[in-house]
N, C-alpha and C positions, 0 to 999 in steps of 0.2 A: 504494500500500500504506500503509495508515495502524499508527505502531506506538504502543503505551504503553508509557513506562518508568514503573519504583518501583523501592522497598528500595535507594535509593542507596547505597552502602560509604561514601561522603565524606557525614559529620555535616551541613557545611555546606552541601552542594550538597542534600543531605534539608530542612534547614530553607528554605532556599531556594527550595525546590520547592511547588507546591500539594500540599495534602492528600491529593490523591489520585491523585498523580503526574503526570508531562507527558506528552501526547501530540503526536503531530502527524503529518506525511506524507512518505512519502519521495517526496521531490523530484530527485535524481540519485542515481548511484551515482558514483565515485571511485576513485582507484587511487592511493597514496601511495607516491611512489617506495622508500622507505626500509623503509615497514611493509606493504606489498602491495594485493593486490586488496581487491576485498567490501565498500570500505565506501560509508556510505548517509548521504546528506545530509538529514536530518530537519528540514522548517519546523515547527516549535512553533505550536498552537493558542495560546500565551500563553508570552510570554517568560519567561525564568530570569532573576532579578535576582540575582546570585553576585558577590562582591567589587564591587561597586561599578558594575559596570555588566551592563547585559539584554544577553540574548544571544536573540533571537530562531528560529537552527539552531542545529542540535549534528549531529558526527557522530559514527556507530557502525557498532560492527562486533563480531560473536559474539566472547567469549575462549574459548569452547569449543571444540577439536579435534571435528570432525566434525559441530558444530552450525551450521548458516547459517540469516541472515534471511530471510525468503522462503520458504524450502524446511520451516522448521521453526517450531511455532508460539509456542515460548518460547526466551529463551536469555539466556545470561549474557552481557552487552556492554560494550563500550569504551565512553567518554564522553566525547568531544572537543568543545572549544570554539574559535570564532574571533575571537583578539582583533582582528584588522583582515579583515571577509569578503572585499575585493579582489585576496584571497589565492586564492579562485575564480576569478579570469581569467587565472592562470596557466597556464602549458602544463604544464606540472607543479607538482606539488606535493609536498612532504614534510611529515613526522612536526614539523617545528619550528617551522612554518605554524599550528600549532593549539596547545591546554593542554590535555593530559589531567586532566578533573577529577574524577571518579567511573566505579564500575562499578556497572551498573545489572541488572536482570532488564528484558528487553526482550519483550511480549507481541504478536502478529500480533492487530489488533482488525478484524474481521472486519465487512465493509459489507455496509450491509441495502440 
């Protein structure tokens, strides 16, 4: 499933960002001990350079009640970043594992 974010809430992570927002794939889904199911490990077509260093994934997840990725083709999302990814080879994971940096509009971009 390939998504695009824009309209980031965080100034910074906007400037940040190409012009025309990031896209990329989802590449796993996750379960954060702390903050629950549904979310979606997105590789970036091109990295986010944000405070100092690229972050090539992000993950996400709808803040909308009754809105989910997949099922629905826009929605309001979390925007998590990993400052150390080896955080992925854990058996678990939580919420302190990553940096909430923005909320994004998250769009289903549809393959031809």
């Amino acid at each position: 499933m390939r998504i695009h974010l824009s309209d980031f809430e965080n100034t910074a992570v906007a400037a940040a960002a190409p012009t025309e927002g990031l896209s990329g794939t989802v590449v796993r889904r996750i379960a954060l001990q702390d903050w629950g199911d549904n979310w979606f490990l997105l590789a970036l077509d091109a990295p986010l350079e944000y405070h100092g260093r690229s972050y090539d994934q992000a993950l996400i997840r709808s803040r909308l009640v009754g809105y989910e990725l997949g099922r629905d083709k826009w929605t309001s999302v979390f925007v998590l970043v990993m400052p150390n990814p080896a955080v992925l080879d854990k058996s678990a994971v939580d919420s302190k594992d990553f940096d909430h940096v923005s909320w994004a509009s998250a769009t289903i971009q549809i393959e031809s």
